[in-house]
C-alpha positions, 0 to 999 in steps of 0.5 A: 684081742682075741674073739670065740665065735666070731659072728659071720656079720663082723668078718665078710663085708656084703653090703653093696657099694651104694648101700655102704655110700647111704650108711656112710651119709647117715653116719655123717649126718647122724647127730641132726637126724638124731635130734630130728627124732627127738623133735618128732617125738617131744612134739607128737608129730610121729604120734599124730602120723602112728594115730591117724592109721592105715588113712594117714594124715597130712601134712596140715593137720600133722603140724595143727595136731603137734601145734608146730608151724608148717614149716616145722611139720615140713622139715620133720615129716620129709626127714622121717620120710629119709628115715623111713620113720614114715611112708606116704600112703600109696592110695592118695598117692596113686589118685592124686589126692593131696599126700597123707603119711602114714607110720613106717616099721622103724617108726613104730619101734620108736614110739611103741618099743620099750627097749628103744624108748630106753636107749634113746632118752639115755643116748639124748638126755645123758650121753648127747652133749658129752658126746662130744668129748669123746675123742678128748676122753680116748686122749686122755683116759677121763670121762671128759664128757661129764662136764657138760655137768659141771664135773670135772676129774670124777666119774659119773658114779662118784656124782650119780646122786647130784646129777639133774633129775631127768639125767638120773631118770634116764640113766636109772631107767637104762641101767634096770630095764636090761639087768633087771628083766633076768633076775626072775631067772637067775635068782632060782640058780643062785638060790639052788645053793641055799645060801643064807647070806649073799653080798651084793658088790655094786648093789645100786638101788637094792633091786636084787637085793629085794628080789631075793628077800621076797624069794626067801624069808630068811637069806640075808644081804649085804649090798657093797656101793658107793656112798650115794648109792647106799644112801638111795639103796637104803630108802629103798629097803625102809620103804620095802620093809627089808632093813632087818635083813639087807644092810649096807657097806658104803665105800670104793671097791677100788680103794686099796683099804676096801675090805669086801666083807665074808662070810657070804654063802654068794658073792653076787655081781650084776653089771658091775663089773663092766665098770671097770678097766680089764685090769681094774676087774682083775683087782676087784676080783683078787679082794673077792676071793679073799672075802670068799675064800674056798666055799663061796660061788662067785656069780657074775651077771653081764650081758657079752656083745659077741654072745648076743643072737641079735645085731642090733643088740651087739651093735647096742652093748658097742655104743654103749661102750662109748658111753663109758669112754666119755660119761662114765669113767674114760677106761671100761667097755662093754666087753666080749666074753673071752677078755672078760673071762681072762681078767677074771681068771687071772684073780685066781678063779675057776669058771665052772659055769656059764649060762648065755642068753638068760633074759630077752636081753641075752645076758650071760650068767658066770659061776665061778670058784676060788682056785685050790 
């Protein structure tokens, strides 16, 4: 395994002793102080404390206001506190008045971050139980994890279109709030090509296709997905109004009778590729240059743990790796940009562009070109 640019965090270990012994013990008891925030939330509760402002609110009235018992309140509140969700406001405390809480910073970002909001309700209503099964999934190379909704031997793409709705609501919502936030910057690059046909591989719900029809009147596309997925991208196309300019090829990228159809000026890949094993890519790949043959660019969108700015957003694309493991297909990850780079270079492309931190997200946008 081999890293370009190795965050300073990931090679010196600063952290104090006690401070690691204190992450240690929130690791440990992390799938209960997970739903415990979730309890906090379904419940109001940490609505109540953010309402109640610099004042704060006590215990009595935060369990009247949630309609949950005081024991209930108790709990909750006390393991926020651990969680630094929430404070106790120091005036009560210092005259010695009854306790009031008040809405601590990690707190706020649960209830008013949307970023956060997303991740959560994935982690909870699509990752939670199968979780489970994650080591079970490692043994064995399969997303063990689906399961828990009653699939067996599939992946979660194959079943996406069965899944229960708030399952596909979360999932829906996690897989667009990162992609789509930086199509209004990748489409001027893709466009400077003035291409008049683009294929969109993994087109999902048609939401780049569309981008690009509203951009230009006459470009034509072709979303390449899974049946159930072509089946949901086209009711979004009829209800746009573009179903005389995006059309769709249902089928499996990886069955070996799968042609990608050519004659595309863009060959276009938004968090598509990530879905797939590094050899997997690398096959994905050697069909898409022979649909592209020697003049068409190849983009490739995705966002690269070790080419974000922030911790938290590398430490995020990790997790999500765990939900490919056990939900999604047993053998895909998040990856770092050099192993991504080789898998695709090894299809017969040269990289000839690369733009890092498109998007507030810091997804990076590849160009590639068939090799002589």
């Amino acid at each position: 395994m081999n890293f370009v640019n190795i965050p300073k965090n990931y090679t010196k270990d600063a952290i104090k002793a006690i401070d690691a012994k204190f992450e240690a013990q929130k690791i440990a008891f992390a799938p209960l102080t997970f739903q415990a925030v979730r309890a906090l939330l379904e419940f109001g509760l940490l609505k109540a404390v953010s309402d109640s402002g610099e004042k704060g609110i006590t215990l009595e009235n935060a369990a009247q206001k949630s309609g949950i018992s005081l024991y209930g309140a108790k709990v909750l509140l006390e393991i926020a506190l651990g969680m630094n969700l929430v404070k106790i406001c120091p005036e009560t405390q210092d005259k010695g008045g009854e306790i009031r809480f008040v809405i601590g910073k990690t707190g706020w970002f649960l209830l008013e971050d949307e970023m956060t909001k997303v991740n959560f309700n994935f982690a909870n209503d699509v990752c939670y139980k199968g979780a489970f099964e994650l080591k079970r999934s490692i043994e064995e190379g399969k997303p063990l994890g689906l399961e828990v909704f009653g699939h067996e031997g599939k992946t979660i793409y194959e079943v996406l279109s069965t899944l229960p709705e708030k399952v596909k609501e979360s999932w829906f919502a996690f897989d667009h709030f990162y992609s789509d936030i930086v199509f209004e910057e990748a489409v001027p690059i893709v466009f400077s090509h003035n291409p008049k046909k683009i294929t969109d591989i993994g087109g999902n719900t048609a939401k780049w296709a569309l981008c690009c029809c509203r951009h230009d009147p006459n470009v034509e596309v072709t979303i390449v997905d899974l049946p159930g997925q072509t089946q949901a991208a086209e009711q979004k196309i009829a209800q746009a109004g573009f179903s005389g300019r995006i059309k769709t090829q249902a089928c499996n990228v990886l069955d070996k009778n799968t042609v990608i159809p050519s004659g595309a000026d863009i060959i276009w890949m938004s968090q598509f590729l990530d879905c797939f094993s590094l050899e997997e890519i690398t096959l994905i790949m050697e069909k898409v240059r022979l649909a592209a043959g020697s003049a068409a660019h190849i983009y490739i969108l995705e966002p690269f743990w070790d080419k974000q700015r922030f911790e938290a957003a590398s430490f995020s694309l990790q997790a999500t790796s765990l939900y490919f493991t056990c939900m999604a297909n047993g053998n895909s990850k998040m990856y770092s940009y050099g192993e991504f780079a080789q898998a695709v270079e090894k299809a017969g492309f040269d990289i000839v562009d690369v733009r890092n931190n498109l998007g507030s997200n810091d997804y990076s946008l590849i160009c590639c070109r068939s090799k002589p």
